[in-house]
C-alpha positions as a Markdown table, in Angstrom:
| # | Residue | x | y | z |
|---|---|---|---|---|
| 1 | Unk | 21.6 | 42.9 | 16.0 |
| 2 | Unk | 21.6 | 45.8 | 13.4 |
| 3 | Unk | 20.1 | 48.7 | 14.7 |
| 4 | Unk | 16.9 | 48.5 | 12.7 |
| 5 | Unk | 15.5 | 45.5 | 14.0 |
| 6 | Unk | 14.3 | 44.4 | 17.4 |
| 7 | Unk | 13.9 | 40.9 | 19.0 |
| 8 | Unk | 10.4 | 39.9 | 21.1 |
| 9 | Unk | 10.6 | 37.4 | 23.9 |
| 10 | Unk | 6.7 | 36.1 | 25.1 |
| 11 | Unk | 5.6 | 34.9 | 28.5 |
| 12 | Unk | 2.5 | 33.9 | 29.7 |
| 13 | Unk | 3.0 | 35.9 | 32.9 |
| 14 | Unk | 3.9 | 33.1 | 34.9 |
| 15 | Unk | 5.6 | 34.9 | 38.4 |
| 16 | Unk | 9.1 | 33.1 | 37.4 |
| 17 | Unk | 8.9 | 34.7 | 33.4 |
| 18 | Unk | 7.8 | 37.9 | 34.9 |
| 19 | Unk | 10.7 | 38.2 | 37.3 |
| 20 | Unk | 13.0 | 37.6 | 34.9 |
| 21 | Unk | 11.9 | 40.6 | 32.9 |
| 22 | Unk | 11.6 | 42.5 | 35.4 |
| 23 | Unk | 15.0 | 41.9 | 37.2 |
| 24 | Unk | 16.9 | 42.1 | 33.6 |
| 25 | Unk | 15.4 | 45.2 | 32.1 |
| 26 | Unk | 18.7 | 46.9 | 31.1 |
| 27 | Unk | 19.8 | 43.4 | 29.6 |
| 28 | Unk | 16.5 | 43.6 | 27.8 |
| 29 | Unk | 17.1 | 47.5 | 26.6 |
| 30 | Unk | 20.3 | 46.8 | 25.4 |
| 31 | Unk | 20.0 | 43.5 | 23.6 |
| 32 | Unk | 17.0 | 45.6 | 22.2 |
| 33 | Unk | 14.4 | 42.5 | 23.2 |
| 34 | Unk | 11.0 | 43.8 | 23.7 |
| 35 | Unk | 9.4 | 41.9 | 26.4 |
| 36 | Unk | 5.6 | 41.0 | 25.5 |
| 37 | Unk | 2.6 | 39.1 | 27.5 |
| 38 | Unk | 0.3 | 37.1 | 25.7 |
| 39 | Unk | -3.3 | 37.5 | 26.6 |
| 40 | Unk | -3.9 | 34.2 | 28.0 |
| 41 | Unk | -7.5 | 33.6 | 26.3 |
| 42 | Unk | -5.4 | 33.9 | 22.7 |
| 43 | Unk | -3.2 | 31.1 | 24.4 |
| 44 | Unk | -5.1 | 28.6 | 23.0 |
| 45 | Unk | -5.3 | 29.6 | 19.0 |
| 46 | Unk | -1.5 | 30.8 | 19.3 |
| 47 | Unk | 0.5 | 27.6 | 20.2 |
| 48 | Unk | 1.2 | 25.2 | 17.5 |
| 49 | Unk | 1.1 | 22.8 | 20.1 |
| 50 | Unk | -2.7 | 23.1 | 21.0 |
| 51 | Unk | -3.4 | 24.2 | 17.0 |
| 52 | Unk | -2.1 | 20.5 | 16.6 |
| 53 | Unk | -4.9 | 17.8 | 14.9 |
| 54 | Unk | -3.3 | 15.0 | 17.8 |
| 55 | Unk | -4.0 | 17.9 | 20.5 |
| 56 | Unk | -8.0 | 18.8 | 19.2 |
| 57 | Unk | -8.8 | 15.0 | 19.0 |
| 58 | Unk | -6.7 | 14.6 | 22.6 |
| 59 | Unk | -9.3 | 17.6 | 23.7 |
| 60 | Unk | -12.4 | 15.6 | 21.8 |
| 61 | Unk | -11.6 | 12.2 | 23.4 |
| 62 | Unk | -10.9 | 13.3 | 27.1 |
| 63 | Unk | -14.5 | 14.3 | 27.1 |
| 64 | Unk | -15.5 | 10.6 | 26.4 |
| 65 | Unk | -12.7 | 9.0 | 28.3 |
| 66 | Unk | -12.2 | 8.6 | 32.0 |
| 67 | Unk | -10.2 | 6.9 | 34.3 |
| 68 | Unk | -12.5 | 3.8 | 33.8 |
| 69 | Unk | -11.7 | 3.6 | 30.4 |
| 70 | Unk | -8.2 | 2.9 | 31.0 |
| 71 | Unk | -6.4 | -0.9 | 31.9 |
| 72 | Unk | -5.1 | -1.0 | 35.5 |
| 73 | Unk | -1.9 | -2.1 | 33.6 |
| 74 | Unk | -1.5 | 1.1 | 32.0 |
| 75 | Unk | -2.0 | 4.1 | 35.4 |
| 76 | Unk | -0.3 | 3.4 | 38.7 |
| 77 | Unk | -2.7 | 4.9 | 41.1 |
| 78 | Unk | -5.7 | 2.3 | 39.3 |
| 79 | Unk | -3.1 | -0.3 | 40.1 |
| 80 | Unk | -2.4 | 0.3 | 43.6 |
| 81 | Unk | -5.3 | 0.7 | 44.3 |
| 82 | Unk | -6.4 | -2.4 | 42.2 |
| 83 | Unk | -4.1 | -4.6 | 44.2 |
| 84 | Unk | -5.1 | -3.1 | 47.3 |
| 85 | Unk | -8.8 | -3.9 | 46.5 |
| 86 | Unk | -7.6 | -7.7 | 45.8 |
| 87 | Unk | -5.8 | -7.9 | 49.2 |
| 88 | Unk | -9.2 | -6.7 | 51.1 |
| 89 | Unk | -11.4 | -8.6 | 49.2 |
| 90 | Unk | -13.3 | -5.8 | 47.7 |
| 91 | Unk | -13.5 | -5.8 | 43.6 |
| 92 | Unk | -17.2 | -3.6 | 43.8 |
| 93 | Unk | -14.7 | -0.7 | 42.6 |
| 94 | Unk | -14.2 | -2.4 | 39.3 |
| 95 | Unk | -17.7 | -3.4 | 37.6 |
């Protein structure tokens, strides 16, 4: 990397991030990589990821939406415990 320029590398300070940095610092000096911690309250207007329109109507809808609004067929632990119920005789869990 030309003198003039240096490279940053972001954690959220999760322990395993943070022992890396810690544990390669000369690594760090002299691949010139500054080391930087997000704030985690900017975590959420920073990532693409959660910028994303499929992740702000996933946010909207998960408000609305609970595990009774899902198909036994479609989450293993409802359909355990679906079957279960069936075996014992007692469907009140359903509606």
């Amino acid at each position: 990397m030309p003198d003039e320029l240096n490279a940053a590398a972001c954690c959220d300070g999760d322990l395993p991030q943070v022992h890396a940095i810690v544990s390669n610092q000369n690594l760090f000096m002299e691949t010139k990589v500054v080391a930087n911690r997000q704030n985690a309250a900017r975590t959420g207007v920073e990532q693409p990821a959660d910028l994303a329109k499929v992740f702000v109507i996933f946010k909207q809808q998960n408000k609305t939406h609970t595990v009774t609004d899902i198909d036994p067929s479609r989450h293993p632990m409802k359909m355990n415990i679906f079957i279960c119920a069936s075996i014992f005789g007692d469907m009140s869990l359903y509606g």
